[in-house]
C-alpha positions as a Markdown table, in Angstrom:
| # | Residue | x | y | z |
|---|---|---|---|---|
| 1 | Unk | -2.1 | 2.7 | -53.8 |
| 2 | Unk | -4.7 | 5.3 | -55.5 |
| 3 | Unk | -6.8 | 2.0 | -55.5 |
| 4 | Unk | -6.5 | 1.1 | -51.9 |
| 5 | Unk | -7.7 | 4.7 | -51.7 |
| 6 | Unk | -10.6 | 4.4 | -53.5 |
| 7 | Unk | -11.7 | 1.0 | -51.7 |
| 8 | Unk | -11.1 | 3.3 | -48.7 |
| 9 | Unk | -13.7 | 5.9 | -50.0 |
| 10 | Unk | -16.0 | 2.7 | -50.9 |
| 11 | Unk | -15.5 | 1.2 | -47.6 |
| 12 | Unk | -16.1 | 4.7 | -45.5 |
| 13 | Unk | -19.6 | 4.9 | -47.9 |
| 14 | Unk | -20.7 | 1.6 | -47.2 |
| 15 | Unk | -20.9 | 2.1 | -43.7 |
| 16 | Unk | -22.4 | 5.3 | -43.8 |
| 17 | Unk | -25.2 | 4.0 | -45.8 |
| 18 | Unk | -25.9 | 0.9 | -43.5 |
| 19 | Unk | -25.6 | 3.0 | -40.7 |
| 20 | Unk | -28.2 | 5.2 | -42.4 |
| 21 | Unk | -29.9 | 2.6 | -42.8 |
| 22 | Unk | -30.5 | 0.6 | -39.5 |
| 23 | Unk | -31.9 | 4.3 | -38.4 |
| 24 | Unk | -34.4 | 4.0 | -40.6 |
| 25 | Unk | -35.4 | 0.9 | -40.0 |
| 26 | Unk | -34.7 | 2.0 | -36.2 |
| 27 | Unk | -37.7 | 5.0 | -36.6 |
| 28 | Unk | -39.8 | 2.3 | -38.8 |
| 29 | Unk | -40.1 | 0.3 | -35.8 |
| 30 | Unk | -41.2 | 2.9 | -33.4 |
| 31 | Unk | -43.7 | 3.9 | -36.1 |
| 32 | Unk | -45.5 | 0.7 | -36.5 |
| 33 | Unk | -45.5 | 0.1 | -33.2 |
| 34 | Unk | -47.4 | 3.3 | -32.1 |
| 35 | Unk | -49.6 | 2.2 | -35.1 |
| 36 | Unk | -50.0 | -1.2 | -33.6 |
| 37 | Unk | -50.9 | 0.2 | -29.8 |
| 38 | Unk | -53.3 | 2.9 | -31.7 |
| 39 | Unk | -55.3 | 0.5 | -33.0 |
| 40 | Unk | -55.4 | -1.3 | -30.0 |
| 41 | Unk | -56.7 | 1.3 | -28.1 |
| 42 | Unk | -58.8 | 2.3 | -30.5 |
| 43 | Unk | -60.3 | -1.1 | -30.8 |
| 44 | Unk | -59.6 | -1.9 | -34.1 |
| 45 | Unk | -60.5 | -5.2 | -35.9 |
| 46 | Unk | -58.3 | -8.1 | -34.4 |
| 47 | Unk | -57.2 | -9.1 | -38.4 |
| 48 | Unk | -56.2 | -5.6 | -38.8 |
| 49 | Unk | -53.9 | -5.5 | -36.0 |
| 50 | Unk | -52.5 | -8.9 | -36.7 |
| 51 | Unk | -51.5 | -7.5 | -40.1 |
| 52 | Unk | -49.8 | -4.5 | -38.8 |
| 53 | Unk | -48.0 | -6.3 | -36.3 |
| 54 | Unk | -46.9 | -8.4 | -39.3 |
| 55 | Unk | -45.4 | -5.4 | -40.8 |
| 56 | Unk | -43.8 | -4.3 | -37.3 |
| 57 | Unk | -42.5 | -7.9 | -37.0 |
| 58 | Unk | -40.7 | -7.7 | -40.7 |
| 59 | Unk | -39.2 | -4.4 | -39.7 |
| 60 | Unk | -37.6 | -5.7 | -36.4 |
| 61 | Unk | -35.9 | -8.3 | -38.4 |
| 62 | Unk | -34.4 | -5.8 | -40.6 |
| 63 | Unk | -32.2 | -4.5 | -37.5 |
| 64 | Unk | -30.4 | -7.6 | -36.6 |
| 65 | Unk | -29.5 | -8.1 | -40.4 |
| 66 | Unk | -28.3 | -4.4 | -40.8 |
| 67 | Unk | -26.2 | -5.0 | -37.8 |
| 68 | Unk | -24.6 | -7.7 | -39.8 |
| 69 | Unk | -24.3 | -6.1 | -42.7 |
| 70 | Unk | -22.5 | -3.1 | -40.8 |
| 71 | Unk | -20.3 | -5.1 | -38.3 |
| 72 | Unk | -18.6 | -6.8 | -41.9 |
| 73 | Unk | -18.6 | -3.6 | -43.4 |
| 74 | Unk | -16.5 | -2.1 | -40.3 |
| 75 | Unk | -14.0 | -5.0 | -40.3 |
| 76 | Unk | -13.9 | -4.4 | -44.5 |
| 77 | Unk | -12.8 | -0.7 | -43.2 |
| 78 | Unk | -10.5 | -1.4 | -40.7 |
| 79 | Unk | -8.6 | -3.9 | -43.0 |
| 80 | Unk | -8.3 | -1.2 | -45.7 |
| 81 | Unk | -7.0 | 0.9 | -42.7 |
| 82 | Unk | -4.4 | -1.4 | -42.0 |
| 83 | Unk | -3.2 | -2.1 | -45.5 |
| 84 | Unk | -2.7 | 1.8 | -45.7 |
| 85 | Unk | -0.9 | 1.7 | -42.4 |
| 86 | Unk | 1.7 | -1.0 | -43.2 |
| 87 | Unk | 2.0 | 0.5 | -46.5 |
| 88 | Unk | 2.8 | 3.8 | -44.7 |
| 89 | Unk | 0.1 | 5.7 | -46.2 |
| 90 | Unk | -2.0 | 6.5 | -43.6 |
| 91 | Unk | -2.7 | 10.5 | -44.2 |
| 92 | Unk | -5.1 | 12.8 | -46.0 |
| 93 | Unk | -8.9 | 13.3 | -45.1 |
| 94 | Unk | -10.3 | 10.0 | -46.9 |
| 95 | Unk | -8.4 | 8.4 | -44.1 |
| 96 | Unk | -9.7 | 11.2 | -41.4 |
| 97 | Unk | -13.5 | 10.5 | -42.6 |
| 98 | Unk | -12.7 | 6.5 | -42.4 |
| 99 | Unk | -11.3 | 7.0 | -39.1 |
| 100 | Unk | -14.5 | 9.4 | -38.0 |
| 101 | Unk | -16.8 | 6.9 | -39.2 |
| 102 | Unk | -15.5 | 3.9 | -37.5 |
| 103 | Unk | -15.5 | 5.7 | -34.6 |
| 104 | Unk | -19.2 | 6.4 | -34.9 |
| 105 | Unk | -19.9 | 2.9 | -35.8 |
| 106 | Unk | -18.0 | 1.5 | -32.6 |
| 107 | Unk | -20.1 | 3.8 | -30.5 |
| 108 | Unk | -23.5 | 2.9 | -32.0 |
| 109 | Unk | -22.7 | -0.9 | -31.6 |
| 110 | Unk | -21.2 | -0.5 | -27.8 |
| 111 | Unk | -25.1 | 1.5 | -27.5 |
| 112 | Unk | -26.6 | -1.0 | -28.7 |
| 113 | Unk | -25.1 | -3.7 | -26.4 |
C-alpha cells in the first residue's frame, strides 16, 4: 500500500512537470515566432531567418511529443487511481492532488482539441 502511495505521489509529479513543460515550450513557440516575423519585417538576411525558423520549427515538434508524454503519464495516474480504489484506499490529500491534477490535465487536452 505505502508503495502504491508513493507511485501515486510519482505519478501526480510526473504530470505536473510535463504539464509544465509543454507551457514552456508552448511560450517558446510564440517567442520565436515573433522573432521570426521581426526579422522579417525588419528585412533581415534570408539565411538568418531560415535559421530561426529552424529553431521555431524544433520547438513546435516539442508539443506534439509532450502531449505524448503527458496523455501516458495521465493513463499511468488514473491506473494508480484505480488500484487504490479497488483496494479501498482511496482517501487522504496525495489522492486529492492526483485527482486535482488530472482534472487539469483533462481540461488542457479538451483545449487543446
Amino acid at each position: 500500500m505505502a508503495s502504491t502511495m508513493k507511485n501515486l505521489k510519482i505519478k501526480t509529479s510526473t504530470c505536473k512537470r510535463i504539464v509544465k513543460e509543454l507551457h514552456s515550450y508552448e511560450k517558446e513557440v510564440e517567442r520565436e515566432a515573433a522573432k521570426v516575423a521581426d526579422m522579417k519585417d525588419k528585412g533581415a538576411d534570408p539565411y538568418d531567418i531560415k535559421q530561426q525558423e529552424n529553431v521555431l520549427a524544433e520547438s513546435r515538434m516539442m508539443i506534439p511529443d509532450c502531449h505524448k508524454r503527458l496523455e501516458a503519464a495521465l493513463a499511468d495516474l488514473k491506473n494508480i487511481l484505480l488500484e487504490l480504489e479497488e483496494s479501498n484506499k482511496k482517501h487522504g490529500a496525495e489522492v486529492e492532488e492526483a485527482e486535482k491534477v488530472i482534472a487539469e490535465v483533462e481540461q488542457l487536452f479538451q483545449a487543446g482539441n
